[in-house]
N, CA, C and O atoms as a DFTB+ gen file, in Angstrom:
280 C
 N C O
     1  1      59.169     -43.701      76.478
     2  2      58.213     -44.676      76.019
     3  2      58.600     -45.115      74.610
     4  3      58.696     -44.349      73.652
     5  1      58.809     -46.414      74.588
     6  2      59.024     -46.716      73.083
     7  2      57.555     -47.196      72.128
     8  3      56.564     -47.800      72.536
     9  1      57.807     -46.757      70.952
    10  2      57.000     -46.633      70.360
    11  2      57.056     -47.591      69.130
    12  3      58.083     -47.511      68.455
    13  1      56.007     -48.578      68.698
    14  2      55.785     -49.729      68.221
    15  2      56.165     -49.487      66.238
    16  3      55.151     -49.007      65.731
    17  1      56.931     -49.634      65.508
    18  2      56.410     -49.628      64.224
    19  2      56.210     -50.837      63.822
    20  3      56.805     -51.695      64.474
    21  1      55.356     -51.303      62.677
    22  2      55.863     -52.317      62.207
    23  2      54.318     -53.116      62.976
    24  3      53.612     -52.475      63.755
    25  1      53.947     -54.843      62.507
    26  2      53.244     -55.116      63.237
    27  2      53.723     -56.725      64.207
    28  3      54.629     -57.494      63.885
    29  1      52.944     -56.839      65.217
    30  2      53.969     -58.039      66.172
    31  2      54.059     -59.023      65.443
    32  3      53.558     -59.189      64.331
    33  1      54.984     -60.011      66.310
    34  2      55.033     -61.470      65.534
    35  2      53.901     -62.377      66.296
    36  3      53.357     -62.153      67.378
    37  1      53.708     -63.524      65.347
    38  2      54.410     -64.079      64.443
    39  2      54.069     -63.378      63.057
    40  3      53.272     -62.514      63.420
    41  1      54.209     -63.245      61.661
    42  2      54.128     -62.547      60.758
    43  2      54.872     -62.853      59.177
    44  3      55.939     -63.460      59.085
    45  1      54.471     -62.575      58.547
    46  2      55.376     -63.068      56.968
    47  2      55.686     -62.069      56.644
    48  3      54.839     -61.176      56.658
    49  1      56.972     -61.800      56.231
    50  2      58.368     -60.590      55.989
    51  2      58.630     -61.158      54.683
    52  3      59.135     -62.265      54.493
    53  1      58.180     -60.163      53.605
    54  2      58.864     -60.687      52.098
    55  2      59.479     -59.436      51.856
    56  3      59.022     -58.350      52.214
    57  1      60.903     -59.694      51.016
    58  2      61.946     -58.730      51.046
    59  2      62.706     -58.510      49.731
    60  3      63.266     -59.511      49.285
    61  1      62.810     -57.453      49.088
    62  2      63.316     -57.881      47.735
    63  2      65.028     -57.556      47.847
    64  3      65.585     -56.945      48.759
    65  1      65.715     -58.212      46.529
    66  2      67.055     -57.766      46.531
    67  2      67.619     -57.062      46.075
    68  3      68.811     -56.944      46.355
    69  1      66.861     -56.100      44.954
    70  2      67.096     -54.802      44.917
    71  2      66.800     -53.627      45.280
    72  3      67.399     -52.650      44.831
    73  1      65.748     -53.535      46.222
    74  2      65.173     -52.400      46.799
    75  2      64.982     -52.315      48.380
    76  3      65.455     -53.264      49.006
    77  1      64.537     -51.603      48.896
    78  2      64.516     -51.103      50.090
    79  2      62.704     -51.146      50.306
    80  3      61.986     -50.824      51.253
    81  1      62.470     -51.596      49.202
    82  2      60.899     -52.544      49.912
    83  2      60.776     -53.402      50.492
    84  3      61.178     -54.445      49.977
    85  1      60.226     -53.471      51.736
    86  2      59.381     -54.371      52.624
    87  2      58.137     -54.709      53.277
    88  3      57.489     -54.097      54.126
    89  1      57.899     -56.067      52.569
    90  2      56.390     -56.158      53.505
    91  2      56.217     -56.873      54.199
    92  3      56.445     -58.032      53.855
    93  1      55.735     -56.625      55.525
    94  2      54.910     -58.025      56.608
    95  2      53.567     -57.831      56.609
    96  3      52.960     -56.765      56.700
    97  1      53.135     -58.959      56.500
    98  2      51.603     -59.653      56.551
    99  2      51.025     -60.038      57.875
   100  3      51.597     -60.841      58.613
   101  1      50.057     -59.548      58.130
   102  2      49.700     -60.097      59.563
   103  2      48.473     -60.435      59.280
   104  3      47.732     -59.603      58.756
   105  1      47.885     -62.129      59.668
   106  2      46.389     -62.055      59.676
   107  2      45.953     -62.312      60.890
   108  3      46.570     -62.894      61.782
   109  1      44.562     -61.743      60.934
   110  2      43.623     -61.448      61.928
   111  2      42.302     -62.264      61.210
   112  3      42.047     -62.447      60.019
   113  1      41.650     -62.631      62.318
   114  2      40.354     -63.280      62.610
   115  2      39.466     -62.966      61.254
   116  3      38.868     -63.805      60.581
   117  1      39.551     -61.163      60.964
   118  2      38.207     -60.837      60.234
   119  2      39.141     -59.897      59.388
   120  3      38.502     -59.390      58.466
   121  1      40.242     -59.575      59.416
   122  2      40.795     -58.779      58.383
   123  2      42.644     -59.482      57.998
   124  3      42.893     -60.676      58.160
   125  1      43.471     -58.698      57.611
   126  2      44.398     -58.994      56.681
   127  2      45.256     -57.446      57.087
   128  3      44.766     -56.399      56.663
   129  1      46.268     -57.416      57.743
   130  2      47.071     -55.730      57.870
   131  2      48.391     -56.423      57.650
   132  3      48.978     -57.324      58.249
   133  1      48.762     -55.406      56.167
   134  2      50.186     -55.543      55.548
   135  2      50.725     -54.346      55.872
   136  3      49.903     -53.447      55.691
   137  1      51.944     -53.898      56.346
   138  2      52.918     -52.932      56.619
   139  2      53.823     -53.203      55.383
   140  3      54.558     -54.165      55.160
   141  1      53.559     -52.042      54.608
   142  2      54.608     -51.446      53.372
   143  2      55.916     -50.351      53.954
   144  3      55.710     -49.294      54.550
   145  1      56.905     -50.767      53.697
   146  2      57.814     -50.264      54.054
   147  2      58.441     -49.661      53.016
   148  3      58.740     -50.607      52.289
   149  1      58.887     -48.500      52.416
   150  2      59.530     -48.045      51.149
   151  2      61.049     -47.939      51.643
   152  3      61.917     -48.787      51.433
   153  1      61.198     -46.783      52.311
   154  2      62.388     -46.527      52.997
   155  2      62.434     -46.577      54.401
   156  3      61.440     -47.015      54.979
   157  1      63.732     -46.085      55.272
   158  2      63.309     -46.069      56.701
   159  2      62.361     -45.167      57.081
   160  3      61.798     -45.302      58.167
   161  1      62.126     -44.346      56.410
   162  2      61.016     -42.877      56.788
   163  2      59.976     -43.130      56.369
   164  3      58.986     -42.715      56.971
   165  1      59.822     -43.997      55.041
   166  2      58.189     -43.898      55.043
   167  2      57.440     -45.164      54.979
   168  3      57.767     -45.947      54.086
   169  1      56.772     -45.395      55.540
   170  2      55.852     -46.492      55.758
   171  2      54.345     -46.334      55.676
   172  3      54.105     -45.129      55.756
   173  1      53.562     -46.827      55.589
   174  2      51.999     -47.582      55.559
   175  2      51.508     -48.607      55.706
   176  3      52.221     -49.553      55.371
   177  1      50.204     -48.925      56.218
   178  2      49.767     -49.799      55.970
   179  2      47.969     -49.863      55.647
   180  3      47.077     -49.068      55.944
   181  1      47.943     -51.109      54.955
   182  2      47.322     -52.034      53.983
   183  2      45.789     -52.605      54.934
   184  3      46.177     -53.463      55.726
   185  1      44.520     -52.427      55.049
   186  2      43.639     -53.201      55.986
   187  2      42.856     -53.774      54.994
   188  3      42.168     -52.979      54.355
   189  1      42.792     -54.798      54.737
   190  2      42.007     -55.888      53.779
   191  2      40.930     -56.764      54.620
   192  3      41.240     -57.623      55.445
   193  1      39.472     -56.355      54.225
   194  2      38.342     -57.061      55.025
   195  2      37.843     -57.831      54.078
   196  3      38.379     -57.903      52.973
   197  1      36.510     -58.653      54.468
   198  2      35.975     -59.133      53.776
   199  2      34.447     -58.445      54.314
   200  3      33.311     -58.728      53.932
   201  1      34.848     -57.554      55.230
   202  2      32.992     -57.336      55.737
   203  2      33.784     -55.379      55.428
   204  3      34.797     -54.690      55.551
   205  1      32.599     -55.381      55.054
   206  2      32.236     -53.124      55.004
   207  2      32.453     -52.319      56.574
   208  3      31.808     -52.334      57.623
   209  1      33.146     -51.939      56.322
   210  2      33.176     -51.319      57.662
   211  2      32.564     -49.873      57.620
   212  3      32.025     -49.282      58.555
   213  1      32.838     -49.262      55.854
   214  2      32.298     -47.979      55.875
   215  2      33.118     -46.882      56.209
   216  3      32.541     -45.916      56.708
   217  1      34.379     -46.819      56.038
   218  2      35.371     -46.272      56.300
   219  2      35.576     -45.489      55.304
   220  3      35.531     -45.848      54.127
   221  1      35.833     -44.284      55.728
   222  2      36.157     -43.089      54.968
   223  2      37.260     -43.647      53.681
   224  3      38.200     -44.250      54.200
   225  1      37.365     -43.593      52.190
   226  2      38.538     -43.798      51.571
   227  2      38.729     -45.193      51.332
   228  3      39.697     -45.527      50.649
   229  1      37.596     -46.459      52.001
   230  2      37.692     -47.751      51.746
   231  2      37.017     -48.253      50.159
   232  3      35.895     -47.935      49.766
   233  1      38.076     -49.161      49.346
   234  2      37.885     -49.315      48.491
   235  2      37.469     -50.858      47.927
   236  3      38.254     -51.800      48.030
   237  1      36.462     -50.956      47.470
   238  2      35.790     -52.472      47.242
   239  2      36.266     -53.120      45.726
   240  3      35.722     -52.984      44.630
   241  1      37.613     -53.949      46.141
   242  2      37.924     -54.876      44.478
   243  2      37.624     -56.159      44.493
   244  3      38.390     -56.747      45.256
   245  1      36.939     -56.785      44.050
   246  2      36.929     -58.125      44.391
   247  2      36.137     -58.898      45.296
   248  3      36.134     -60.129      45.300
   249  1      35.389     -58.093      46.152
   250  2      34.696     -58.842      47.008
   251  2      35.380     -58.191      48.223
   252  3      34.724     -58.137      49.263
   253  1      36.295     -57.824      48.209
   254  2      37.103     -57.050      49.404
   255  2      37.218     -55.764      49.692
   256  3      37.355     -54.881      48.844
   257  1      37.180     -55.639      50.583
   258  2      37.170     -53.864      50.990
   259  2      38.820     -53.575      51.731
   260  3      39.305     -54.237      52.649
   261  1      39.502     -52.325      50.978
   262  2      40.589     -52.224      51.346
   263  2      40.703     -50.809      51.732
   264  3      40.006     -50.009      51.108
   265  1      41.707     -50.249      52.942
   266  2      41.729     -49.027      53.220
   267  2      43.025     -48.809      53.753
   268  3      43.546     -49.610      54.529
   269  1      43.729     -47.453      53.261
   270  2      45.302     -47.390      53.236
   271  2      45.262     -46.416      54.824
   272  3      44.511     -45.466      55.046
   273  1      46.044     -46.851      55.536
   274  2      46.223     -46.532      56.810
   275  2      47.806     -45.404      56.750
   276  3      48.880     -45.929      56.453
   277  1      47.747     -44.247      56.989
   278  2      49.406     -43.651      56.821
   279  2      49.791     -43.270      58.602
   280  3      50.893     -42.818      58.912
């Protein structure tokens, strides 16, 4: 079974030229999920709302509620 990293297309991939950082942006209807890429081993991602979900570790800047997914 193969197993998904990363999130589907279509998507925005910004890439720098000195590092081995990468991010894709994916938006959704009611939220915002960015996949941070550091190296090939470690990754996360990013869930940016505009509504409370109440999630353990979710953090409110701006009017936005954000919560780090590992």
């Amino acid at each position: 079974m193969k197993v998904q990293t990363g999130l589907p297309k279509p998507n925005k991939k910004i890439k720098t030229k000195y590092s081995d950082l990468k991010l894709t942006i994916k938006d959704f209807d009611k939220y915002v999920l960015t996949s941070i890429r550091l190296n090939r081993k470690f990754f996360f991602y990013i869930l940016k709302s505009k509504k409370d979900y109440n999630f353990k570790g979710q953090i409110k800047y701006k009017n936005n509620f954000y919560l780090v997914l590992e």
